[in-house]
C-alpha positions as CSV (number, residue, x, y, z in Angstrom):
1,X,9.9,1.7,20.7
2,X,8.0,-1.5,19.5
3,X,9.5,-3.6,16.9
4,X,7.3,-4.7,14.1
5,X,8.1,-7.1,11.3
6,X,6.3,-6.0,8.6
7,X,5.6,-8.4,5.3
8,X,4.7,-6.9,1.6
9,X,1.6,-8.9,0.6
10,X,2.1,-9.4,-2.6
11,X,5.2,-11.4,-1.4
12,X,3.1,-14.4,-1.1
13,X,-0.1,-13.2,-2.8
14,X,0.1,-11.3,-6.0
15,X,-3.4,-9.6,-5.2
16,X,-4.5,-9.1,-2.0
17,X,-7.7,-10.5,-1.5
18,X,-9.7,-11.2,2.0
19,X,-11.1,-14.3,1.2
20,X,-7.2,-15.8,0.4
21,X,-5.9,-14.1,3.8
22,X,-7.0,-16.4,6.5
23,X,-5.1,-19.3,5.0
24,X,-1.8,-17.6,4.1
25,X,-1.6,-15.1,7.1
26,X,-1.2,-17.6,9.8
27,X,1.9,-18.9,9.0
28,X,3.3,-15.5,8.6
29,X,1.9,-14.7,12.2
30,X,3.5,-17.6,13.4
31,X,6.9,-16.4,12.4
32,X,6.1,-13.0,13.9
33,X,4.9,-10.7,11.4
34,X,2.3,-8.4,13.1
35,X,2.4,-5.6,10.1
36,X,1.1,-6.8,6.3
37,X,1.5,-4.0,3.3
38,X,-1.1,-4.4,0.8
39,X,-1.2,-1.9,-2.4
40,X,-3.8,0.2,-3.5
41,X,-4.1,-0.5,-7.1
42,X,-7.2,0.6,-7.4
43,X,-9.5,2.1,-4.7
44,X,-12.5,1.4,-6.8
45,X,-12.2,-2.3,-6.4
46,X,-10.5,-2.5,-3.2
47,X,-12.3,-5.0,-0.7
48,X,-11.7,-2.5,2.5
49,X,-14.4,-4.6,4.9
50,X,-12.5,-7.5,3.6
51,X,-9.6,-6.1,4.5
52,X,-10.2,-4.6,7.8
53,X,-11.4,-8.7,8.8
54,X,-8.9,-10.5,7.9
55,X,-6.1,-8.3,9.1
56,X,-8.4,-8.1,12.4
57,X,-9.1,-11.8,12.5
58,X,-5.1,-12.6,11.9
59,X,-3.7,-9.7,14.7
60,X,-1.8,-8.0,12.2
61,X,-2.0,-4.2,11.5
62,X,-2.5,-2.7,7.5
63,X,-0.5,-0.5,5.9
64,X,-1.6,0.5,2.7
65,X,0.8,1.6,-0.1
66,X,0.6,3.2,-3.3
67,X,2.2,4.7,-6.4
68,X,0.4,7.2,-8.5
69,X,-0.9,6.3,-12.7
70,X,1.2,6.7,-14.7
71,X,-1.0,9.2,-16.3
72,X,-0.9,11.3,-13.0
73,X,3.6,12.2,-12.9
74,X,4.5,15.0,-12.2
75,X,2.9,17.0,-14.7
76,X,-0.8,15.9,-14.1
77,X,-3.4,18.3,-13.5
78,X,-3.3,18.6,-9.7
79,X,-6.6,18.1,-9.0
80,X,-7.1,14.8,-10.6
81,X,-4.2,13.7,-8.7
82,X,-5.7,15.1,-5.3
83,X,-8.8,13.4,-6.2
84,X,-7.1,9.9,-6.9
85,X,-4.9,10.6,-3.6
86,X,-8.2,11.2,-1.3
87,X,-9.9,7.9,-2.7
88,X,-6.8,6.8,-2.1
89,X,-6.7,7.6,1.6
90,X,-10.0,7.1,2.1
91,X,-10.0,2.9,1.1
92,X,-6.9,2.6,3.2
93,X,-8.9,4.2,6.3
94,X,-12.1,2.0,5.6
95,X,-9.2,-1.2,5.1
96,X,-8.4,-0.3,8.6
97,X,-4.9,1.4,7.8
98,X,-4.0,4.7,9.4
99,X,-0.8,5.1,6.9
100,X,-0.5,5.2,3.8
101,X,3.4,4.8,2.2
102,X,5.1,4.9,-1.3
103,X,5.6,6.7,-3.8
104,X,2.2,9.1,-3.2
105,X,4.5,11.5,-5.1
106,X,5.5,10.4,-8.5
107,X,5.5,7.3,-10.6
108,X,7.5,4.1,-10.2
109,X,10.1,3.9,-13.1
110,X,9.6,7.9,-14.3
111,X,12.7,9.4,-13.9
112,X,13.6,12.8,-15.4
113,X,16.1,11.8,-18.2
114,X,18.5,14.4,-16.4
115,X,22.4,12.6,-14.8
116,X,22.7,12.0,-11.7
117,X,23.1,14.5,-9.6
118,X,26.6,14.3,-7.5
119,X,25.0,15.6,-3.8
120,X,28.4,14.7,-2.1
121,X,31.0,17.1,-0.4
């Protein structure tokens, strides 16, 4: 098994962008990161190429996260969240990213308003 440090890149950038990579990855390298999260707020304006380069450039591999809209819990209509899900996948494969983690399930925050469930013996 290979060990990987991995950083979340809004950890020292609150949006990912390309252009700002070059400078800031470096130093993360250095200290042996080799995996960088970035989040996929929105695939529509996600710089992929950009993406793909600078993680390239820097030696470090993408994983791309996510959490559906708010408008899409668990009630949506299933095929607008399929649709958002397969723009979803496919900006993360064009970023150079062949995972794709978090919450591709649900919303952050939405909980159902039901206790805690006790799951113990």
């Amino acid at each position: 098994m290979v060990a990987c440090l991995g950083l979340n890149s809004p950890a020292f950038m609150p949006l990912w962008r390309p252009e700002d990579a070059d400078g800031l990855l470096p130093p993360a390298t250095i200290h042996g990161v080799s995996m960088i999260e970035v989040p996929l707020l929105n695939p529509r304006s996600f710089d992929s190429l950009g993406i793909r380069r600078a993680a390239e450039h820097n030696g470090v591999v993408v994983v791309c996260s996510l959490s559906l809209p708010e408008t899409m819990g668990h009630t949506a209509n299933t095929s607008d969240v399929m649709a958002f899900l397969d723009a979803e996948l496919q900006a993360s494969l064009e970023g150079g990213s062949n995972r794709l983690s978090s919450v591709s399930y649900g919303t952050i925050g939405k909980v159902s308003g039901q206790p805690p469930n006790d799951f113990g013996p």
